[in-house]
N, C-alpha and C positions, 0 to 999 in steps of 0.2 A: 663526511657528508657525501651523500650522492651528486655525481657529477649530470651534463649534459652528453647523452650519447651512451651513456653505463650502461653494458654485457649482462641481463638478468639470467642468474644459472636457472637453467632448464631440471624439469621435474624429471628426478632420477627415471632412468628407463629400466632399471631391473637391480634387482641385489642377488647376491650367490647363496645360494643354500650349501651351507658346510656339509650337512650329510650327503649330498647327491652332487656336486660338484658344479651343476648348471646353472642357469640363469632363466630369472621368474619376475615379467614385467607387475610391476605395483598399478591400484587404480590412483593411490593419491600418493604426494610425496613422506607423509607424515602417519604416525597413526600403527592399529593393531589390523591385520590383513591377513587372512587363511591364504594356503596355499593348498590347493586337492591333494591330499594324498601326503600333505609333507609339515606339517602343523600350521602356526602361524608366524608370521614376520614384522618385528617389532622394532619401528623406526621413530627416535626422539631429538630436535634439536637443545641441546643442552650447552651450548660454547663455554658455561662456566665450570663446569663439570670435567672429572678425568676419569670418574667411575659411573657407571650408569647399569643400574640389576632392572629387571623384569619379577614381580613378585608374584606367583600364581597363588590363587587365593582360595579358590574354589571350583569347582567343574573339572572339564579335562586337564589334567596336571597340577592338582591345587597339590600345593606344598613347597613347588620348585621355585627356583629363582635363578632366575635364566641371564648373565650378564652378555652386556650387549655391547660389540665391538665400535672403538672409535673411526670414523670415518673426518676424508676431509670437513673443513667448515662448520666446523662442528657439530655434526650429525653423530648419532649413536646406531647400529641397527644390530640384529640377529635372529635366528629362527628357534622357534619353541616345539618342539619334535611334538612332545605332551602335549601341547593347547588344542584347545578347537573351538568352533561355535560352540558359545554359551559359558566360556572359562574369564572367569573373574580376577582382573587382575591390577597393580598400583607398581608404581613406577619408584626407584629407591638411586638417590644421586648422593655420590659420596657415602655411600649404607648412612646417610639421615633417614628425616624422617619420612612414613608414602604416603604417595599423592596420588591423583586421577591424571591421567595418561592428558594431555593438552589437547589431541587431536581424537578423543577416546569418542565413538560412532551410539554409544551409550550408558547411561548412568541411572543402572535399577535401583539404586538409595537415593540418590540425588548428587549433587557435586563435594559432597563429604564421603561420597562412600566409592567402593571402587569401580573400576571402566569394566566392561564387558565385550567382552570379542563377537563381531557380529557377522555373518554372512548375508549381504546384500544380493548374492546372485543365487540366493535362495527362493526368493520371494516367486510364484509364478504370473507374473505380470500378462496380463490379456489385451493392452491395448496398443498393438504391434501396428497397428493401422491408424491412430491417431497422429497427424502431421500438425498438431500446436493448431493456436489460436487463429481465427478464420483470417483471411486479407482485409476480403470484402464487406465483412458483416460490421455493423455499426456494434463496438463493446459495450458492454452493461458490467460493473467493477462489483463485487462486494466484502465489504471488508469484513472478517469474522476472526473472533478471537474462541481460539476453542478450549478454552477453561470455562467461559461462559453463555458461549453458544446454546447449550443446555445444561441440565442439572447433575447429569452426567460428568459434563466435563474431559467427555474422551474423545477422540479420532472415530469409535466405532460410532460412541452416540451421534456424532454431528454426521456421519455417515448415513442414516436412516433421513435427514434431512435434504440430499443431495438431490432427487429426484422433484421437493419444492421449491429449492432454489432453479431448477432448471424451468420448469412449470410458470416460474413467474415472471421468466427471461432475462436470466441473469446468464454472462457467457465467461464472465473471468471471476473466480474466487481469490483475495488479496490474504492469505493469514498476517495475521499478525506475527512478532517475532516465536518461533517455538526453541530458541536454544535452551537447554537446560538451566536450571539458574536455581538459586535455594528457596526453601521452605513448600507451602503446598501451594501457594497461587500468585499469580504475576502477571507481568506484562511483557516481561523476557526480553524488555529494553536492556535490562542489565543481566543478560548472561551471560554465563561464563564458562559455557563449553558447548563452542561454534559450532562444532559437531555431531552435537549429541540432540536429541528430539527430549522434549521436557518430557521425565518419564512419567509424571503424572497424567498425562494425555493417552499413555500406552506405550507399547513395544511400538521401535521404529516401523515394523511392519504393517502395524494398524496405518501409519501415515501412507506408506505403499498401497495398504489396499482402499484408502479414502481418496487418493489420488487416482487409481485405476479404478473405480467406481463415477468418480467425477468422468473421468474423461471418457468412459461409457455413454456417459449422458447428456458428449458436447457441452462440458467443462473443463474450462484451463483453470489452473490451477499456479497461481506466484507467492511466493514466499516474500517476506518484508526481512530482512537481515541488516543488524548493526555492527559496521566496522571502525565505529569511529570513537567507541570506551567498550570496555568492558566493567560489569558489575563488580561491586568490592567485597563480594562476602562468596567466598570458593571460587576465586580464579588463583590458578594456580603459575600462573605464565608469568609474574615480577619473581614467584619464588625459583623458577627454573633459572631465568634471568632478565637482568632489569631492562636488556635490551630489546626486548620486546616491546617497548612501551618510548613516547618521545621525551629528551631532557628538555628539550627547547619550547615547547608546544604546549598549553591547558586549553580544555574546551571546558563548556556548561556541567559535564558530567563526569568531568575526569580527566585523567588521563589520556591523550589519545597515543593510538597506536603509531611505531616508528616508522614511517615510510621511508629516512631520508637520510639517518643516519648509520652508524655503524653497525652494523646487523640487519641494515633495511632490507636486502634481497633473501636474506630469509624469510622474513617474517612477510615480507612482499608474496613469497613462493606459499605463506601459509596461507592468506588471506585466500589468493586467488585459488588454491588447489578447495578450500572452502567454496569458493562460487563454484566449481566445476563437482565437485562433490553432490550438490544439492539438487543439481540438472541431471546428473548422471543416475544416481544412484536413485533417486527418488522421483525420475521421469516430471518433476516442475518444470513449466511452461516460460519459466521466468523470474526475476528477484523484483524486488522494491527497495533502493539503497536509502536507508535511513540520512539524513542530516549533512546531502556532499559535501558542504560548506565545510562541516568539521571533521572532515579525510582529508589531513592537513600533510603537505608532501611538495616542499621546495625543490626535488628532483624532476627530471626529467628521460622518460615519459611521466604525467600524474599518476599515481592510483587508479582516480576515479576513470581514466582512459582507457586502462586497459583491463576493466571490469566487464563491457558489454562484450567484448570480443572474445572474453573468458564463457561468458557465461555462450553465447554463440559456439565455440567451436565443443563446448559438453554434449552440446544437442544436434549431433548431425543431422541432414536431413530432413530435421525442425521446427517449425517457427516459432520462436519465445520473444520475450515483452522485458524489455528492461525498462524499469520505471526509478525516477529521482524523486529527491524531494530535496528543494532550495529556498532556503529561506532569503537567501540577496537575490532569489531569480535571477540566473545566469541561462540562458537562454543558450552557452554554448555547448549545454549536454546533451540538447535534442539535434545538434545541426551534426554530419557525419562525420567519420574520421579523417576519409580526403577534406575535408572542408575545414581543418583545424576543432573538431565537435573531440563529443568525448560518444555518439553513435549510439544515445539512449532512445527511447520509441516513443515517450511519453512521461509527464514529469506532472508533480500535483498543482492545484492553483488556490493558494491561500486567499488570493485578492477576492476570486469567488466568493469563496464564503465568506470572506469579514462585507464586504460590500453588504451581502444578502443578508447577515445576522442584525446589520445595522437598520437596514429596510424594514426585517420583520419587528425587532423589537424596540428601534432607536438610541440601544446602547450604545452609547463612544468612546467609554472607559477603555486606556492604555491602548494597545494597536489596532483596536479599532475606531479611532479619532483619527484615525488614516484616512478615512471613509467617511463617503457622507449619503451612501446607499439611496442614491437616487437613479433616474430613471437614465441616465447619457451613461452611470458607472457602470450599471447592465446590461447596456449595448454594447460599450466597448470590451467589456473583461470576456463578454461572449464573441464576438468577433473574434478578440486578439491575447485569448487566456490569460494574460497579465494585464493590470491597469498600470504599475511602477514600471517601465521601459528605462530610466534613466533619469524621470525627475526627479527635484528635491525632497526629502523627505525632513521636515521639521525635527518630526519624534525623534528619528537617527541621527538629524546632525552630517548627512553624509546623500547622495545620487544612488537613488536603488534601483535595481534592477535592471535588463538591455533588451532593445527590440526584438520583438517576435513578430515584424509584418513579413518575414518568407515562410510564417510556418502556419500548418495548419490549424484550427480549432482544435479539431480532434485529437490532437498532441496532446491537449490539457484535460487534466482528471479535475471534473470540477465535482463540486459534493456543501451539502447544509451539516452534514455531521459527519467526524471522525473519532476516534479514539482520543485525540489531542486535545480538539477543540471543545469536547463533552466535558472532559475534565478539569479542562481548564476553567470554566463556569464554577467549579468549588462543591457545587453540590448535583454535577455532573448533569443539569437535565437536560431531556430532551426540547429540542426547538418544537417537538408539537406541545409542552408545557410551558413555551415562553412565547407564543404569538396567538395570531388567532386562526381559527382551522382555515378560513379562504383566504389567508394571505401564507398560511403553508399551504395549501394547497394550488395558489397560481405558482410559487416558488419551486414547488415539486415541476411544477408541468415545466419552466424554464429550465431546473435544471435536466431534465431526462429529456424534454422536447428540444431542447438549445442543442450548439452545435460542438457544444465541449462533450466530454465523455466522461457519461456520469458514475457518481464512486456511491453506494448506499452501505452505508453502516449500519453492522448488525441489528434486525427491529425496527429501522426508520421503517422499513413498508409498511407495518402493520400499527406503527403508529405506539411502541412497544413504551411502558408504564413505566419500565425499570430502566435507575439513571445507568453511567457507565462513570464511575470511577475509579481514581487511581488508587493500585493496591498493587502492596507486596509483602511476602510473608516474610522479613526478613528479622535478625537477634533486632530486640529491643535497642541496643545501645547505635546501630544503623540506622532503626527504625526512626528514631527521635532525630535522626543526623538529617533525615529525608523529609520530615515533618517539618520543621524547619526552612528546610529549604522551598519547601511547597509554598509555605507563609510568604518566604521573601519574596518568591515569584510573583503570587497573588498584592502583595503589597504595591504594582504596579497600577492597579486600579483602586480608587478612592474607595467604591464602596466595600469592597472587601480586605480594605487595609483597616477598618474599624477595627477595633478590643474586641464589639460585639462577633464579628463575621471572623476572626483570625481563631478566636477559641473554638469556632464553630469546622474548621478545617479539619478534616477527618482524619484520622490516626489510621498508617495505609496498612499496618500490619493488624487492622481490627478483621478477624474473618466476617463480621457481619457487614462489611465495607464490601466486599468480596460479593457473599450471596444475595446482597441487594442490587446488583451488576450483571445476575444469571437471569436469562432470558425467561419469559412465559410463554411458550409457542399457542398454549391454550387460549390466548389473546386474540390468537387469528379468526377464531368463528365467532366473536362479539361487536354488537355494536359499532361505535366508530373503529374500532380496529378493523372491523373489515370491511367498514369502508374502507380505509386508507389502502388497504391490501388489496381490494379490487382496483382503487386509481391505479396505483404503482404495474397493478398486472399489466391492464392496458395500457398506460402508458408504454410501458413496456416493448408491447408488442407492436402500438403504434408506431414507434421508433425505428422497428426491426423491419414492420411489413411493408409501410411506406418508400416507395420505390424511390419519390423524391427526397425524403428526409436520411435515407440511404447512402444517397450518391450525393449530399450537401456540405457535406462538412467539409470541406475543402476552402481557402480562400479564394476570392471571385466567383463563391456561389451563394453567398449569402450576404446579406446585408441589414442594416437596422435603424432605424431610428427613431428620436425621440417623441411622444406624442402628448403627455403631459407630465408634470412634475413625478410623478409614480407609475407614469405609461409607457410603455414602449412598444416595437414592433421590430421582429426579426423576419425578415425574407425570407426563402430558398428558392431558388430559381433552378427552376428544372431543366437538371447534365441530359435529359434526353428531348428536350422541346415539348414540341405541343400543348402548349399551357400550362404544362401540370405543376405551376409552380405555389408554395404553401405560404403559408401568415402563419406565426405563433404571436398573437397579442397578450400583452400581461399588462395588468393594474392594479397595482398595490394599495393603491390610495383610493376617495369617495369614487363613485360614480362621475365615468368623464363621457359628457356628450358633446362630440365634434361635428358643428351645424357647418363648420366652411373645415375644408379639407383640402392642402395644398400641398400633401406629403403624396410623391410620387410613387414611393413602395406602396400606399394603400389600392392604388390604380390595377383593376385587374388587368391577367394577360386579354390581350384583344379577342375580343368576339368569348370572352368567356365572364362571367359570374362566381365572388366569392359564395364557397356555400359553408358553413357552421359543421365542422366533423370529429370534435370533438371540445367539449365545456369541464373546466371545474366546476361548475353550477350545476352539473347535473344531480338529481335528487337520490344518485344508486351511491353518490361518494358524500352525499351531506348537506348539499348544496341547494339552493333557494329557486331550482328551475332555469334552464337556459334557451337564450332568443337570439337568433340571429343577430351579429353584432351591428348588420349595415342593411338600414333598410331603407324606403324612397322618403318615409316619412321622418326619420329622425335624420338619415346619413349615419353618422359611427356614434354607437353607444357601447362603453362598455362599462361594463357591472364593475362596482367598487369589489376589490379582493378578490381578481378572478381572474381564468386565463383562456384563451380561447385559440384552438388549432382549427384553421379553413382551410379544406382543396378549395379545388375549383370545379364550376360544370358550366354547363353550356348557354351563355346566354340568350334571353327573351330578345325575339327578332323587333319590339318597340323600345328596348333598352336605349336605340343609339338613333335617335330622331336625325340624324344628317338629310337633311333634302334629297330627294333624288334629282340622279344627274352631278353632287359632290364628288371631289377625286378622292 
């Protein structure tokens, strides 16, 4: 087991080339690597192994089988004079049976067939000038899975979209997992070779040029990657050996990976050369670590700590976005490394959404009976990204989650729909199919106008018709292994633990599971679709242009409180004076008229007037017409199901009767 204080060996700095006598630094410690002019260099951890061949398969050198010299700690390497970009090749231990290479940068059949040699410094990348994700600019997140981003289903197709995601201000693109994994379509939760881009999406270098197309167009671009299982149908890493994998340790999905015990500083050295690989080679602005919680590693340093500073020092000169996602919310990913943190930027916030799916639809069923989506739970989880700091939690039996009052709003990616939570529904639908359109449509304005940072998943803008469910193409006798287990999950809520709703559970290797998940972009120019896609625009932009909503998301500059059972109001008080400070009001419930007003956030700044600058009720997104919310005759009204953003202007010189001669 790893101790306190334990010597992580450093990624080799170079291996010898037999034919030329020299020394040729590697980009990663693992894996198949050109050398100009001298073939390639083929480096395998194998510790169970005494024999380890290189099989060439096809391309330059197909026929040879190149045996590759044992190194300390069990490493294998050697160079292939024959190979080049584009040579196809499988790994043979002990002359058994071949495999795909563990750390192989490509897989043109899929994870049955063989690795491909690839040259990354081939690519001629144009965005030399792009220095990462703005400081200053408030983020806009969107998460896209690109097997069904379009019908397509490739890097190039969702490429041609690039230019309207920017259009409609969005500044950080989140993919979903793209490791290669089996059959034709997935969610690449469970894949099984870290390194490789699903080649169903394209050649790696469609990824290169969708990322250097994005960042043309002032788009970052972060990847989601999972280190805490790997998929069970073509990983090959228990067959190289078992040490790769924890004895001690089970999570939800598997296996997880060894951090801690005997083999842990390899497989530690493989993860992380993985996080530096994906920033390097593929110019990503940053990752999204799947599930910390189950990066399980009794050693010290963690894992999870020494991930953000991986992925930091791939991108000199940089700015990248490490993003978590905790399901016990631990609050100490966001805080820094001097600070005892693990120096992440930003982490997701489930509390968000279950509060808000409870508001919209009053569902309570299983973890959202946590929630009782009222009007104090949407102050607070917008103030302070989490609502669970430490309290009791019944459901769990256990104190979830730790303070987050030194951190900002803006830390938390909040969001009404993800990947997870669409799925999780059973027959994936969308929340504009499970509320009503003004009570999504104040929700949209809280989540993009609030002070979190909002995440949209694929189609939310346009209000998209198609669900998002889970699917993988994987052999039948998995496939039932995985159906099953959907059931058990599902069987936590009542209503879908019926005979009737568990038959009805979708079989994930159906491809019509699949193409009922593929976007319709043709959606954008109809009806309420474009309604919803004009809200979202401005919304959008409102967010971005507003000099106070800008500079707000900080704590001590905003604030909130309650105004009726389904009402609330958020502050922002303006970092540069002068008045200019904003109201985002939202009411999810009937019509509330406040004839005595004793809430001091509603009080404008002095000598100045709220004025109405932006409605869901207006008639361009759906809405029944909107009216100032404060007027002499009523005082506050605000419309049932609706949300309402005020600047301020200059107040009427008879607004403030004080006698003259008053101090």
């Amino acid at each position: 087991m790893a101790t306190k204080g334990k010597t992580r060996m450093p990624a080799p700095r170079g291996s010898r080339d037999p034919a030329r006598g020299d020394r040729w630094r590697r980009r990663i410690p693992v894996g198949a690597e050109l050398r100009p002019g001298s073939g390639v260099h083929f480096r395998v951890w194998a510790p169970d192994s005494s024999r380890v061949n290189v099989v060439l398969e096809a391309g330059p050198g197909a026929g040879k089988s190149v045996p590759l010299k044992a190194e300390r700690d069990g490493y294998f390497s050697g160079f292939a004079s024959e190979a080049g970009a584009g040579t196809h090749y499988r790994l043979s231990l002990d002359g058994g049976d071949l495999m795909l290479d563990p750390a192989s940068r490509f897989q043109p059949e899929g994870p049955h067939g063989p690795s491909a040699v690839i040259d990354p410094s081939a690519f001629p990348w144009t965005d030399a000038a792009w220095e990462g994700p703005g400081v200053d600019e408030p983020r806009s997140f969107y998460e896209l899975h690109a097997g069904t981003f379009t019908p397509e289903g490739t890097w190039s197709a969702a490429q041609e979209h690039l230019p309207y995601l920017a259009d409609l201000g969005i500044t950080v693109l989140e993919l979903m997992p793209v490791a290669e994994f089996p059959g034709r379509f997935g969610w690449s939760y469970d894949g099984v070779c870290l390194f490789a881009p699903f080649h169903g999406y394209g050649h790696p270098d469609d990824l290169r040029r969708f990322v250097d197309e994005a960042h043309r167009l002032g788009l970052a671009v972060i990847l989601d990657v999972v280190y805490n299982h790997l998929g069970p149908d073509g990983n090959v890493l228990k067959r190289i050996t078992p040490k790769y994998f924890s004895k001690k340790f089970m999570t939800d999905w598997g296996e997880p990976l060894n951090f801690d015990e005997a083999g842990s500083t390899q497989v530690r050295e493989f993860i992380l050369a993985n996080v530096r690989y994906w920033i390097a080679e593929f110019h990503l602005d940053g990752m999204r670590i799947d599930a910390t919680q189950s990066l399980l590693d009794e050693s010290k340093p963690h894992i999870v700590e020494e991930i953000a500073p991986a992925v930091r020092a791939a991108a000199p000169g940089r700015r990248v976005l490490v993003v978590g996602e905790s399901e016990p919310q631990q609050a100490r990913l966001l805080r820094p490394e001097s600070a005892g943190g693990c120096g992440f930027d930003m982490i997701w916030s489930d509390d968000f959404h279950h509060s808000a799916m409870v508001a919209a639809t009053g569902y309570r069923e299983a973890y959202y009976g946590d929630y009782l989506g009222n009007a104090q739970e949407m102050v607070s989880v917008l103030k302070r990204g989490w609502l669970y700091q430490g309290q009791w939690n019944l459901r769990q039996s256990k104190r979830r989650g730790t303070p987050t009052f030194d951190l900002p709003p803006s830390a938390f990616i909040v969001y009404l729909q993800n990947h997870d939570q669409l799925a999780n529904s059973a027959r994936g639908d969308r929340l504009s199919e499970l509320t009503s359109r003004g009570r999504l449509r104040a929700l949209t304005a809280a989540l993009i106008l609030g002070p979190g940072t909002p995440l949209l998943f694929q189609g939310q803008e346009f209000a998209a018709s198609s669900p998002f469910l889970y699917f993988c193409d994987l052999n039948p006798e998995i496939a039932a292994m995985v159906l099953e287990g959907r059931r058990k999950f599902f069987r936590q809520f009542p209503s879908l633990a019926t005979p009737e709703m568990q038959a009805r559970v979708p079989l994930p290797n159906d491809p019509a599971i699949f193409r009922r998940s593929i976007l319709d972009h043709s959606e954008r120019g109809e009806g309420v679709h474009a309604e919803a896609l004009l809200m979202h625009r401005d919304l959008l932009r409102l967010r971005r242009d507003d000099a106070t909503l800008r500079g707000g998301h900080r704590q001590g500059e905003i604030d909130g409180a309650v105004l009726g059972p389904e009402a609330f109001v958020i502050r922002y008080f303006s970092p540069q004076g002068g008045g200019e400070d904003r109201l985002l009001l939202v009411n999810l419930g009937p019509e509330l008229n406040l004839k005595v007003v004793t809430e001091p956030l509603l009080a404008p700044p002095e000598s100045r007037r709220w004025h109405l600058a932006w409605s869901s009720e207006s008639p361009q997104y759906g809405g029944s017409g909107a009216t100032e919310p404060e007027s002499e005759e009523l005082n506050w009204r605000l419309a049932g199901h609706s949300a309402s953003f005020l600047d301020t202007i200059e107040a009427r010189s008879d607004e403030h009767r004080d006698p003259k001669g008053s101090i």
